[in-house]
PDB file of N, CA, C and O in Angstrom:
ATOM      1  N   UNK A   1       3.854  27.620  30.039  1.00  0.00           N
ATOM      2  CA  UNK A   1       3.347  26.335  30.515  1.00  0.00           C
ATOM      3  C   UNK A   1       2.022  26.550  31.238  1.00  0.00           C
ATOM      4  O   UNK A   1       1.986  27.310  32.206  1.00  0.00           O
ATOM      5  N   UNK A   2       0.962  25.931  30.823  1.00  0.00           N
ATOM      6  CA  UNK A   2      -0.250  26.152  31.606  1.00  0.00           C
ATOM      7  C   UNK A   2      -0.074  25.048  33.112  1.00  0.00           C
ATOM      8  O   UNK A   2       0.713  24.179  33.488  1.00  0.00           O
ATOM      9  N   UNK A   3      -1.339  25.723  33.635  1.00  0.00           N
ATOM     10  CA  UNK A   3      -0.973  25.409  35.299  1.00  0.00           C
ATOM     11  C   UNK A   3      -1.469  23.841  35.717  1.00  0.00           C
ATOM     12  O   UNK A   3      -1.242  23.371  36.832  1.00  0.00           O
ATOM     13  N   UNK A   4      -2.195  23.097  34.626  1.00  0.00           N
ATOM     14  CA  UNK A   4      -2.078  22.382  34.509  1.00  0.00           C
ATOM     15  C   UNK A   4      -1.014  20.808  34.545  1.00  0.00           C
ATOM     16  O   UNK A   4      -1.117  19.646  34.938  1.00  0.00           O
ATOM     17  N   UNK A   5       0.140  21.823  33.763  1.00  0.00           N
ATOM     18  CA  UNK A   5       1.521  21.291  33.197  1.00  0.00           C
ATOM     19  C   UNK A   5       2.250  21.901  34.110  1.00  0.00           C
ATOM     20  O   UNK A   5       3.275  21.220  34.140  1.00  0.00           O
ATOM     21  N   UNK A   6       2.372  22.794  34.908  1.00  0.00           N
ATOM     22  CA  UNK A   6       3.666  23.004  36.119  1.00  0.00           C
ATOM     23  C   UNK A   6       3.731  22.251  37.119  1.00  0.00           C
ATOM     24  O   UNK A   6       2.865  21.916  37.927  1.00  0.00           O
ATOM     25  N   UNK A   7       4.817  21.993  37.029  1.00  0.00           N
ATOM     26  CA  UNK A   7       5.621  20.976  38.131  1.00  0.00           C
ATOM     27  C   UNK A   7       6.791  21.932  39.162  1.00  0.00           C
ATOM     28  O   UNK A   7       7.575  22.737  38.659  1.00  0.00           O
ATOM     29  N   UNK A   8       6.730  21.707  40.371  1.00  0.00           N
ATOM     30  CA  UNK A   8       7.373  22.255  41.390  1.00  0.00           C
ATOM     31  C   UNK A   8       8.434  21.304  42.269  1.00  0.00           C
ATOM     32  O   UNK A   8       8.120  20.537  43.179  1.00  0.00           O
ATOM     33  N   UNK A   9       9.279  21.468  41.941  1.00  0.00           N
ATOM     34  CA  UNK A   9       9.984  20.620  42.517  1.00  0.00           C
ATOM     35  C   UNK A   9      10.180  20.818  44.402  1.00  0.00           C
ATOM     36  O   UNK A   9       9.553  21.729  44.941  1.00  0.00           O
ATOM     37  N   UNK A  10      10.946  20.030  45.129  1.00  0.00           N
ATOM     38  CA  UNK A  10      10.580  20.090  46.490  1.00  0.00           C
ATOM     39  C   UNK A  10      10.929  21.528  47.163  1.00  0.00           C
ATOM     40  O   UNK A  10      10.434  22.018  48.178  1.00  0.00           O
ATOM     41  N   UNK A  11      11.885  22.039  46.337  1.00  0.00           N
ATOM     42  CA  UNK A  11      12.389  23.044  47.032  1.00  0.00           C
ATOM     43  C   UNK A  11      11.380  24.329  46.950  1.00  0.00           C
ATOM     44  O   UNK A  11      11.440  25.267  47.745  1.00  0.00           O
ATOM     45  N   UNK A  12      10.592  24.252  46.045  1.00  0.00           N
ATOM     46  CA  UNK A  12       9.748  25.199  45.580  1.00  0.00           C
ATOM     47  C   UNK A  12       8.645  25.077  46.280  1.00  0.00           C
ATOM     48  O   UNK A  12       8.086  26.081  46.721  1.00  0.00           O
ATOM     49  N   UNK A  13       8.085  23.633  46.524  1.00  0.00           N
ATOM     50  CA  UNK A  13       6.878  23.729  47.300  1.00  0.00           C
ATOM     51  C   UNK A  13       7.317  24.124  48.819  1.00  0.00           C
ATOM     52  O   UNK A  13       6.767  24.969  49.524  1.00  0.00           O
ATOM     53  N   UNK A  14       8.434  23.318  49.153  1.00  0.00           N
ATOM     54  CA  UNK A  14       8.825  24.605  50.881  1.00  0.00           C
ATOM     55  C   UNK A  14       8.476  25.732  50.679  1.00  0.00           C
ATOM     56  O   UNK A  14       7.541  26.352  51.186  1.00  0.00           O
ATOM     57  N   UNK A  15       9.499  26.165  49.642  1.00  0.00           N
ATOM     58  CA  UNK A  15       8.987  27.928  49.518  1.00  0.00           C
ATOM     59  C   UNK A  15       7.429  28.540  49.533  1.00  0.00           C
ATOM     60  O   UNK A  15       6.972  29.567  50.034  1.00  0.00           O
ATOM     61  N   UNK A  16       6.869  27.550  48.829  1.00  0.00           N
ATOM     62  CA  UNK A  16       5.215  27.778  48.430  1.00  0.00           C
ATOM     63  C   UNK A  16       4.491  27.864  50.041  1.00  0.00           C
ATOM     64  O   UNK A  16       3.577  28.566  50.474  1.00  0.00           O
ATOM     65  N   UNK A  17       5.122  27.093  50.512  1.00  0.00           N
ATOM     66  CA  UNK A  17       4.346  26.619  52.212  1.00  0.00           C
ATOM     67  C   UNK A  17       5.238  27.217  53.287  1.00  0.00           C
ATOM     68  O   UNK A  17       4.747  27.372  54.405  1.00  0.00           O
ATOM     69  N   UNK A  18       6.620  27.601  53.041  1.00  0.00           N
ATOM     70  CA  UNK A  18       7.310  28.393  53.999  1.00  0.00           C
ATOM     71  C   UNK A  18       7.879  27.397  54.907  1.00  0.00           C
ATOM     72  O   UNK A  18       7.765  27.414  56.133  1.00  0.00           O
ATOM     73  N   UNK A  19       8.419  26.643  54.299  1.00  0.00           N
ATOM     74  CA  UNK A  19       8.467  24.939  55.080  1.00  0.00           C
ATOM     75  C   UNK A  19       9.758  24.465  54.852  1.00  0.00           C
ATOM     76  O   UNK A  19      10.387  24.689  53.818  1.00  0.00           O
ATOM     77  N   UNK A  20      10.264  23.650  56.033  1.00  0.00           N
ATOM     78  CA  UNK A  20      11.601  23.252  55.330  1.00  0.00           C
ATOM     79  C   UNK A  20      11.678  21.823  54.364  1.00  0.00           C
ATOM     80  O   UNK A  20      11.151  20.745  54.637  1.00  0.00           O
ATOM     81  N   UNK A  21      12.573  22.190  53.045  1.00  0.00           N
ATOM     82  CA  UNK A  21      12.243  20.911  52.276  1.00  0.00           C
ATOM     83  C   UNK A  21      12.291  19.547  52.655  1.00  0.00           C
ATOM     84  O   UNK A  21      11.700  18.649  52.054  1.00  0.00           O
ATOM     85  N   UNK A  22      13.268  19.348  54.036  1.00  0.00           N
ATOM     86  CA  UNK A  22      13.155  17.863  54.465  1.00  0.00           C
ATOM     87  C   UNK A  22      11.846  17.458  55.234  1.00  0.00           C
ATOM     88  O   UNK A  22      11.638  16.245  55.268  1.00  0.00           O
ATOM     89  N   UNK A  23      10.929  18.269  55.857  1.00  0.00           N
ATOM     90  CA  UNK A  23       9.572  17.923  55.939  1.00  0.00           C
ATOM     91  C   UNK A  23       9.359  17.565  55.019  1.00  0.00           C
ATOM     92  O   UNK A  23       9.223  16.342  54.978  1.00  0.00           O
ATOM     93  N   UNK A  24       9.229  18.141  54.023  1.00  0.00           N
ATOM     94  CA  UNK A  24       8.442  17.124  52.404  1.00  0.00           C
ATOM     95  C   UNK A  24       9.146  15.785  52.338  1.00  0.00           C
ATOM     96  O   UNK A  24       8.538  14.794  51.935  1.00  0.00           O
ATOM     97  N   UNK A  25      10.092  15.742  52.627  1.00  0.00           N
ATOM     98  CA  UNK A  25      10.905  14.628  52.249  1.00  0.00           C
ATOM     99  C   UNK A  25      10.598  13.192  53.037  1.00  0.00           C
ATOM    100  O   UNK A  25      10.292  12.083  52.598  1.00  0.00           O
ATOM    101  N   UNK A  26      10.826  13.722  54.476  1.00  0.00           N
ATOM    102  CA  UNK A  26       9.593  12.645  55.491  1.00  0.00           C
ATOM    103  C   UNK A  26       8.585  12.797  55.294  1.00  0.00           C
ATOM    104  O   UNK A  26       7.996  11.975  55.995  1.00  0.00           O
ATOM    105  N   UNK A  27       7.911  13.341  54.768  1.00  0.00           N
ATOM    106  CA  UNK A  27       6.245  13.323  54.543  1.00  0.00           C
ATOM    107  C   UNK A  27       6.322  12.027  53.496  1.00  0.00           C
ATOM    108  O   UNK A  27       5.412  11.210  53.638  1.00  0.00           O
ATOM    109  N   UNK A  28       7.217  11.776  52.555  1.00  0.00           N
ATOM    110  CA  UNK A  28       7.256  11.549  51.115  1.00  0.00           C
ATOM    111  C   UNK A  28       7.481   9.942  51.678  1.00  0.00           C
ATOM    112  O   UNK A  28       7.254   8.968  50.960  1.00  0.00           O
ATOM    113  N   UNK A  29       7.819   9.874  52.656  1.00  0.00           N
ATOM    114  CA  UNK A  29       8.475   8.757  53.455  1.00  0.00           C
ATOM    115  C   UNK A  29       7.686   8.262  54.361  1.00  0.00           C
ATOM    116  O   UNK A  29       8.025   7.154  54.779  1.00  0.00           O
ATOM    117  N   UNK A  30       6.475   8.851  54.928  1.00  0.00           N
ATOM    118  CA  UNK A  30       5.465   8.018  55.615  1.00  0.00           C
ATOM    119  C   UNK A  30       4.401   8.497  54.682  1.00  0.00           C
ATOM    120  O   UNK A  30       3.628   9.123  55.408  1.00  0.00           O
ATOM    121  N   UNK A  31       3.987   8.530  53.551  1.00  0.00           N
ATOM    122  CA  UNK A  31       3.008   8.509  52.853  1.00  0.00           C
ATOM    123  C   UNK A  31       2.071   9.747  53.326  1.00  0.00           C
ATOM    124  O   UNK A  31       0.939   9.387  53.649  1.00  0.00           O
ATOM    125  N   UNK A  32       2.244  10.675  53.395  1.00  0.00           N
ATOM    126  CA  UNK A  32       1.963  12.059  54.051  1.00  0.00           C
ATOM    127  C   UNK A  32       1.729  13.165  53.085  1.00  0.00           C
ATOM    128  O   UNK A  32       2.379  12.977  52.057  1.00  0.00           O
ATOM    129  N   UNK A  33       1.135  14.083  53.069  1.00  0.00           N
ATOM    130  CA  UNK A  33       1.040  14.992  52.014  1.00  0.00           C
ATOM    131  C   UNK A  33       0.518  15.015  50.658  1.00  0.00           C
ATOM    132  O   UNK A  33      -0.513  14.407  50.371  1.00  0.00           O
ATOM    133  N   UNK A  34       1.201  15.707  49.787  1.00  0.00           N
ATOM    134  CA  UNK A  34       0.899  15.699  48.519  1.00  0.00           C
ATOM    135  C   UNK A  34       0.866  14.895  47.489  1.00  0.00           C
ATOM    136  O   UNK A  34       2.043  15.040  47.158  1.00  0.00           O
ATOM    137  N   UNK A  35       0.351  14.002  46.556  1.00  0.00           N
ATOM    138  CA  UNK A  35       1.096  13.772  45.916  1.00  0.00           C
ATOM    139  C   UNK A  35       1.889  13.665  44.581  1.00  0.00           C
ATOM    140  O   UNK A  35       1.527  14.377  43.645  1.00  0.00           O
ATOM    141  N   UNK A  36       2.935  12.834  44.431  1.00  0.00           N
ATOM    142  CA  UNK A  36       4.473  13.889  43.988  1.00  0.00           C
ATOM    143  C   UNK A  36       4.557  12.320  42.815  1.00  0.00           C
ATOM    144  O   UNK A  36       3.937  11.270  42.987  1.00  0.00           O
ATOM    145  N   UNK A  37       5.561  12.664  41.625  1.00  0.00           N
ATOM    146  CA  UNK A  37       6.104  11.964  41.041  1.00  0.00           C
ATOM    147  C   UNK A  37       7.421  11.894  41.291  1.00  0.00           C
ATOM    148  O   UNK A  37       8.061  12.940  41.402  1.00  0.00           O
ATOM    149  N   UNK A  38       7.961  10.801  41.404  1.00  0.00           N
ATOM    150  CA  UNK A  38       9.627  10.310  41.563  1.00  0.00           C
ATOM    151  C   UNK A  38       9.590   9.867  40.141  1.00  0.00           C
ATOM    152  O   UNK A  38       8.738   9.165  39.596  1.00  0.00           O
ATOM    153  N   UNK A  39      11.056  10.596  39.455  1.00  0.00           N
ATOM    154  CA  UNK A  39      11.473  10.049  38.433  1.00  0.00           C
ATOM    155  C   UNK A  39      12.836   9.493  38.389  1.00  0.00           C
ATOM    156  O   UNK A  39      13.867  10.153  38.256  1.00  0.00           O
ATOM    157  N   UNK A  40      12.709   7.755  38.560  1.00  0.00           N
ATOM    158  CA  UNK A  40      13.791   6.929  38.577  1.00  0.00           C
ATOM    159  C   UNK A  40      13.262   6.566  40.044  1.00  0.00           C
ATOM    160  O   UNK A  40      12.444   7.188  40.721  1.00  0.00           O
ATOM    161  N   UNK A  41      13.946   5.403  40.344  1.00  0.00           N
ATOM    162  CA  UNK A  41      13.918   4.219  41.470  1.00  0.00           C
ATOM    163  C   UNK A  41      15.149   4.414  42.427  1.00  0.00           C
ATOM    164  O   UNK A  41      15.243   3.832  43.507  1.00  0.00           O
ATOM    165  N   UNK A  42      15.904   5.121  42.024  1.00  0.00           N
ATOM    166  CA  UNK A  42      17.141   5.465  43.087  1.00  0.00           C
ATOM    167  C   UNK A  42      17.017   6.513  44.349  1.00  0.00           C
ATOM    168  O   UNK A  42      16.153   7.320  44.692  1.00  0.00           O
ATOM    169  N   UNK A  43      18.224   6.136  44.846  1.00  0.00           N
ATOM    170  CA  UNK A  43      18.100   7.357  45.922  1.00  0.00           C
ATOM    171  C   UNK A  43      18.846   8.276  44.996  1.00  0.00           C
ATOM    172  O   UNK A  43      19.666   8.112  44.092  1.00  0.00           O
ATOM    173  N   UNK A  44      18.141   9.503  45.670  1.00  0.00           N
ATOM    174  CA  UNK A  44      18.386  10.375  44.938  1.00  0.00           C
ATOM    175  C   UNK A  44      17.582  11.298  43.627  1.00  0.00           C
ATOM    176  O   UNK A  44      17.705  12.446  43.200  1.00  0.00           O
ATOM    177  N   UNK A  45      16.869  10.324  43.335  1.00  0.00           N
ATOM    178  CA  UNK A  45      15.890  10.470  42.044  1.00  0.00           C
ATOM    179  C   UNK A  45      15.397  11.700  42.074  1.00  0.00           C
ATOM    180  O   UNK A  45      15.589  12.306  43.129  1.00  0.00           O
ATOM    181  N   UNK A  46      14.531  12.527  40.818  1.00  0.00           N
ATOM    182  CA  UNK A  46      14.396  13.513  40.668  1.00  0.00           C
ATOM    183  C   UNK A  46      12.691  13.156  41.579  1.00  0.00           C
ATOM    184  O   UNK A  46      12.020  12.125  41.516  1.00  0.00           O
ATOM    185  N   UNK A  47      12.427  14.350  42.313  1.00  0.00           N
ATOM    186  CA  UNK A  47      10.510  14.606  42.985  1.00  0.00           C
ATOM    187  C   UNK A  47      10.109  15.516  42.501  1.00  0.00           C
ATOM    188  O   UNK A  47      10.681  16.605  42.555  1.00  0.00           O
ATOM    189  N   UNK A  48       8.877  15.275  41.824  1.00  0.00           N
ATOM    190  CA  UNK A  48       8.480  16.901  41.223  1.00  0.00           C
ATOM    191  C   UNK A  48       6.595  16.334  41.921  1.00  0.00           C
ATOM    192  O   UNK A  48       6.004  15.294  42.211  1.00  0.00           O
ATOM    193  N   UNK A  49       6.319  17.931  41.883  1.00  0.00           N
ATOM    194  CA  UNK A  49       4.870  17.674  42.353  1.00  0.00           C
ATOM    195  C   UNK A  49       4.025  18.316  41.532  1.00  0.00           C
ATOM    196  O   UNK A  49       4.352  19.502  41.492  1.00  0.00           O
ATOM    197  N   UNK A  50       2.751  18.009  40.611  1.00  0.00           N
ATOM    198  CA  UNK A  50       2.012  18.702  39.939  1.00  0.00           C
ATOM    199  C   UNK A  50       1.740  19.766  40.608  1.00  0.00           C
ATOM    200  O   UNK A  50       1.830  19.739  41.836  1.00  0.00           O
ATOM    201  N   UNK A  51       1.325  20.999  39.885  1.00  0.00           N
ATOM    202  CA  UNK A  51       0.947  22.295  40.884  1.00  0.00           C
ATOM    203  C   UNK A  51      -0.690  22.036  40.819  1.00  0.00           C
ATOM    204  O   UNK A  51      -1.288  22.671  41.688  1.00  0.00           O
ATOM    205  N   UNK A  52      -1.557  21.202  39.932  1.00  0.00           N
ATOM    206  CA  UNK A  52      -2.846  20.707  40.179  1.00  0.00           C
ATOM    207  C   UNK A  52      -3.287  20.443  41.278  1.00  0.00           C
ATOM    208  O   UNK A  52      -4.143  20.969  41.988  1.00  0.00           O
ATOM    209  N   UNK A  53      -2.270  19.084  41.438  1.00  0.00           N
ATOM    210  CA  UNK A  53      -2.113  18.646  42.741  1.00  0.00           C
ATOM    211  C   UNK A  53      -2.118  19.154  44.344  1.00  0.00           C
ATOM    212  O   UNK A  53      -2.697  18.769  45.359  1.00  0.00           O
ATOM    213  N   UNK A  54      -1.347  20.020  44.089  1.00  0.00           N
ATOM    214  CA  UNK A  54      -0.680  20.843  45.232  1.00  0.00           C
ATOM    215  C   UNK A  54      -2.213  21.928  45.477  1.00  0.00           C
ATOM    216  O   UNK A  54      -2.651  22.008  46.625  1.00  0.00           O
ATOM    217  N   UNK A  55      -2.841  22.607  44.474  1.00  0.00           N
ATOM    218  CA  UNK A  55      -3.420  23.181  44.380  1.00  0.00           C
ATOM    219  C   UNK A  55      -5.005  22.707  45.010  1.00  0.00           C
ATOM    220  O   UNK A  55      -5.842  23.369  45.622  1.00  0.00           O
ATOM    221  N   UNK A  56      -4.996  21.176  44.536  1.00  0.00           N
ATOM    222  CA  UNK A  56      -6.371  20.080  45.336  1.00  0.00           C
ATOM    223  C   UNK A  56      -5.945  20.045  46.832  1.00  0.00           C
ATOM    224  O   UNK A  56      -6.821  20.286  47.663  1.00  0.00           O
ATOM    225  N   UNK A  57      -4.883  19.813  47.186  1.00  0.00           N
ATOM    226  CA  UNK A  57      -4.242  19.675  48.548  1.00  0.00           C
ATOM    227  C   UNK A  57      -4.511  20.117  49.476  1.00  0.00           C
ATOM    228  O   UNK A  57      -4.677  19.736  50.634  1.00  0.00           O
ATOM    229  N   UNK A  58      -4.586  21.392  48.709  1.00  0.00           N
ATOM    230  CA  UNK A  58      -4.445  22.818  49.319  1.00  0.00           C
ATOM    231  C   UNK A  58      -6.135  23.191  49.669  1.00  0.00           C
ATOM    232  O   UNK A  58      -6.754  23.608  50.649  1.00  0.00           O
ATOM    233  N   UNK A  59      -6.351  22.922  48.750  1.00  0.00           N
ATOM    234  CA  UNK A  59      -8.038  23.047  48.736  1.00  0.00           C
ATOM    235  C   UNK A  59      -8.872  21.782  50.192  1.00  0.00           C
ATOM    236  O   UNK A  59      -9.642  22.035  51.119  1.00  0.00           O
ATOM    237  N   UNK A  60      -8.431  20.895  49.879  1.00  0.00           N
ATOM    238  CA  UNK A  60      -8.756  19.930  50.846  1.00  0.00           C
ATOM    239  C   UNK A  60      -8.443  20.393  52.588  1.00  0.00           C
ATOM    240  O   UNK A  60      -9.213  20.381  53.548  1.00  0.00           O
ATOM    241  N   UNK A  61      -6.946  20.797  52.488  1.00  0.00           N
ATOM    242  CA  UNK A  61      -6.752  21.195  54.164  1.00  0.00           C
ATOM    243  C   UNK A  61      -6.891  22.224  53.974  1.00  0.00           C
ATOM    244  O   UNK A  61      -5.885  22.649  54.542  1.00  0.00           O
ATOM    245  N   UNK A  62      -7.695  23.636  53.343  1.00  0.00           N
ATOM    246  CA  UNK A  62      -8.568  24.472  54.246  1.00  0.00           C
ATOM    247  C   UNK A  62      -9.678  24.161  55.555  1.00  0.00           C
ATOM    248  O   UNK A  62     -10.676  23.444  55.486  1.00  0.00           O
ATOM    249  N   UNK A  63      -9.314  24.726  56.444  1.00  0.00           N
ATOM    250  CA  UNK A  63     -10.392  24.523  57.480  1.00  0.00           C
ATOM    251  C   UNK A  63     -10.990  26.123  57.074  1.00  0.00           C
ATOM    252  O   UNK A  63     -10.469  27.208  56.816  1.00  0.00           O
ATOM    253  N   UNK A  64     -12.485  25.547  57.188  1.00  0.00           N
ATOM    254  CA  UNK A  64     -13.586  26.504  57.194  1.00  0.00           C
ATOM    255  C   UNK A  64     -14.000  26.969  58.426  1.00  0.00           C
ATOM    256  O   UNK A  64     -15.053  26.551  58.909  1.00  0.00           O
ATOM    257  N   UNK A  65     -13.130  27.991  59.148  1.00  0.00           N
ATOM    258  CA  UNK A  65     -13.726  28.980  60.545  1.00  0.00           C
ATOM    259  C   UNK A  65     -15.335  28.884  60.858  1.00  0.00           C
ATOM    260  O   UNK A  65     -15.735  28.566  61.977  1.00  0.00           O
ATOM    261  N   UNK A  66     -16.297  29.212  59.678  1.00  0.00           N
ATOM    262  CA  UNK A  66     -17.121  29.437  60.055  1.00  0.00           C
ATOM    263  C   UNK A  66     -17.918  28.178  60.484  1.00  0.00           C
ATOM    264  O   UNK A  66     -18.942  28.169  61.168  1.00  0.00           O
ATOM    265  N   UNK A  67     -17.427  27.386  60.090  1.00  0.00           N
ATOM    266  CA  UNK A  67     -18.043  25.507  60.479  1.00  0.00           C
ATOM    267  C   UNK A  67     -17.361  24.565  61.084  1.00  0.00           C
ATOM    268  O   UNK A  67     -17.736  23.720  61.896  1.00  0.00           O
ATOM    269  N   UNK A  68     -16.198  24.799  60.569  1.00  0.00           N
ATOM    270  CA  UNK A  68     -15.129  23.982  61.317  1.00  0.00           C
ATOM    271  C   UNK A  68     -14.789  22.367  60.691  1.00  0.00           C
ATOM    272  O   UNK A  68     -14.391  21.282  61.116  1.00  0.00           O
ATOM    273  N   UNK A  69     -15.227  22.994  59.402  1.00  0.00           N
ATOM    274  CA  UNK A  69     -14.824  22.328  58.624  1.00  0.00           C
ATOM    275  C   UNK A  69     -13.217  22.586  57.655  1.00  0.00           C
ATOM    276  O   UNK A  69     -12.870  21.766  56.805  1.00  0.00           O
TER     277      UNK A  69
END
């Protein structure tokens, strides 16, 4: 699967960030973080997050030491 096409589901991005998965979950819940596809309208529904995504995210909250940016 190119990296394009990988999807990480919540438990994976904790792991990715060292985080516990119900942070993602309130994040997901005040409009916070990444963002994720819900598949289906229920509780419960499947969350998967592009790794594109995750990867722009990621890129965005670097802070730059040397500027402070």
């Amino acid at each position: 699967m190119k990296a394009d096409q990988t999807m990480l589901t919540t438990d994976d991005l904790a792991r990715r960030w060292d985080m516990n998965p119900k942070s993602l979950i309130t994040w997901r819940c005040v409009r916070k973080g990444p963002p994720f596809v819900k598949l289906g309208k229920y509780r419960g529904a499947k969350v998967l997050y592009k790794l594109t995504d995750i990867m722009e995210y990621e890129k965005r909250m670097t802070v730059n030491t040397k500027d402070g940016r």
